[in-house]
C-alpha positions in Angstrom: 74.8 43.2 88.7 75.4 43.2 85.0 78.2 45.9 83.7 77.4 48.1 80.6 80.0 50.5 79.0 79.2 54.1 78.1 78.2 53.2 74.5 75.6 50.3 75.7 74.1 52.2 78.1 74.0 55.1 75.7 72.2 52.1 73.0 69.7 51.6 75.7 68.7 54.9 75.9 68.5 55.7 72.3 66.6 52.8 71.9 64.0 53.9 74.5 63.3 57.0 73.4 63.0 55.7 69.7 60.7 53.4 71.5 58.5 55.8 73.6 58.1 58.2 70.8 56.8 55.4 68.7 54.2 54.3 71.0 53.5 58.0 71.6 52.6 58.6 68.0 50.8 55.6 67.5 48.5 55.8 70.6 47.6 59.2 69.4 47.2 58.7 65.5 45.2 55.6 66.4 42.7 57.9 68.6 41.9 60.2 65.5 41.8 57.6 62.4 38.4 56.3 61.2 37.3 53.3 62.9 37.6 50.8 60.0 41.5 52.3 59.9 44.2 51.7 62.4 48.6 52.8 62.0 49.2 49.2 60.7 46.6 49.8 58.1 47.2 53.4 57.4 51.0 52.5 56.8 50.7 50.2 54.8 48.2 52.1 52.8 50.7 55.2 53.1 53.5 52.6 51.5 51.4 51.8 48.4 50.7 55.6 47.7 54.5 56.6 47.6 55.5 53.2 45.9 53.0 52.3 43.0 54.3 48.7 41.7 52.8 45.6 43.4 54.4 44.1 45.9 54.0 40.3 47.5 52.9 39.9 51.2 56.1 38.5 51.5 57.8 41.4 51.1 55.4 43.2 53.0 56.0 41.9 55.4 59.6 42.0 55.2 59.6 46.3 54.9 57.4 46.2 57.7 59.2 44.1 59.5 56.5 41.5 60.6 55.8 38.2 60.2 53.7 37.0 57.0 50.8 35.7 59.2 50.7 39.0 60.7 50.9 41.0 57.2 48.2 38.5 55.5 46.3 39.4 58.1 46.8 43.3 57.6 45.7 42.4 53.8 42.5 40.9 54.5 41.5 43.4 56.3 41.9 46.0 53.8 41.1 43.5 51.1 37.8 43.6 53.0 37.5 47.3 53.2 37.8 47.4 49.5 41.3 49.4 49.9 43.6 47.0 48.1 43.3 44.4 45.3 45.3 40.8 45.8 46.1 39.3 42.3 47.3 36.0 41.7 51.2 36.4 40.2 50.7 34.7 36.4 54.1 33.7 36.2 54.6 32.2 39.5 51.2 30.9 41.1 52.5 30.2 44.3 52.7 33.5 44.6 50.6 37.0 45.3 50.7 40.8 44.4 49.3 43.5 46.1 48.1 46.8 44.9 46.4 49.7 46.4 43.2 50.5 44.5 41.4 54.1 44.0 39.4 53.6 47.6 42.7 52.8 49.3 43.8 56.0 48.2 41.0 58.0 48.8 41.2 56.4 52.3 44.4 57.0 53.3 44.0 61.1 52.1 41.0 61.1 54.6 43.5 59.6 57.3 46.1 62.2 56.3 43.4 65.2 56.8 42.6 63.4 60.0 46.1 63.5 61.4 47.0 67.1 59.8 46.0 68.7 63.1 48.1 66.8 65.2 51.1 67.3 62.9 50.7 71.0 63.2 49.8 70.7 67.1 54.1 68.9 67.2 55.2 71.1 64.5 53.9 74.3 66.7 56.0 72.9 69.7 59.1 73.6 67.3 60.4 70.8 66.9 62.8 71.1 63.6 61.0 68.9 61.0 63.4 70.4 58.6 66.7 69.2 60.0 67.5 66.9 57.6 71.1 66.0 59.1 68.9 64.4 62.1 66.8 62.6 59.6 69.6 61.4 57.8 71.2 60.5 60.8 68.1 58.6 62.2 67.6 56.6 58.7 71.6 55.2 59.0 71.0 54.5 63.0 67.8 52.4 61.5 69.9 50.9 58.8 72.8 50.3 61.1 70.4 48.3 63.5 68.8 46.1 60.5 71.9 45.2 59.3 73.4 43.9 62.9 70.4 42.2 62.9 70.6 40.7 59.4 74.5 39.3 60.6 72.8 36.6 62.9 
């Protein structure tokens, strides 16, 4: 049998619970976004509206923490849709920028009117939304874990 210390098994559990509550939130935000719309889409569409400069799939891919395969194909999608535009990069041509454009947004404020009601229905169960000390807290765990991961 393997031996963990307090602070592993601790890790574990953190990490699980991070990790249900993720696939929680998706499962249920999928089940009320349009059908051309799922989370990968709606974050990334959700990215572009608080961020307005273009951005390369590349580094998509990189905030998002996927691989570029898996990000280009996010982009077609909502290239298809009409919800972003993909420019060439005229000064490096190997390279592409991405934008959201005015049906991207309109898109993702019908997905945030979709998921309004289940918002309210976790904020009702009073969970404190307002605590910023734990979401401070939980953006330097986050950081914390990138960068042990960035080491190797």
């Amino acid at each position: 049998m393997l031996d963990f210390d307090d602070d592993e098994l601790t890790l574990i559990t953190l990490l699980s619970e991070v990790g249900a509550i993720e696939q929680i939130a998706r499962a249920k935000l999928d089940s009320v976004l349009t059908g051309n719309l799922n989370v990968s889409n709606f974050a990334l569409l959700n990215h572009f509206s608080r961020r307005k400069e273009e951005k390369t799939p590349f580094q998509l891919a990189k905030t998002f923490n996927v691989t570029k395969g898996a990000m280009t194909n996010t982009l077609n999608k909502l290239e298809k849709l009409g919800y972003i535009h993909i420019r060439p990069d005229w000064e490096d041509a190997r390279k592409k920028l991405v934008s959201i454009s005015q049906a991207g947004v309109n898109a993702r404020n019908n997905a945030m009117k979709l998921i309004k009601p289940l918002l309210n229905k976790i904020i009702s169960n009073k969970i404190i939304i307002n605590d910023r000390e734990l979401l401070t807290e939980l953006r330097k765990f986050r950081e914390k874990v990138e960068d042990s991961f960035m080491e190797n």
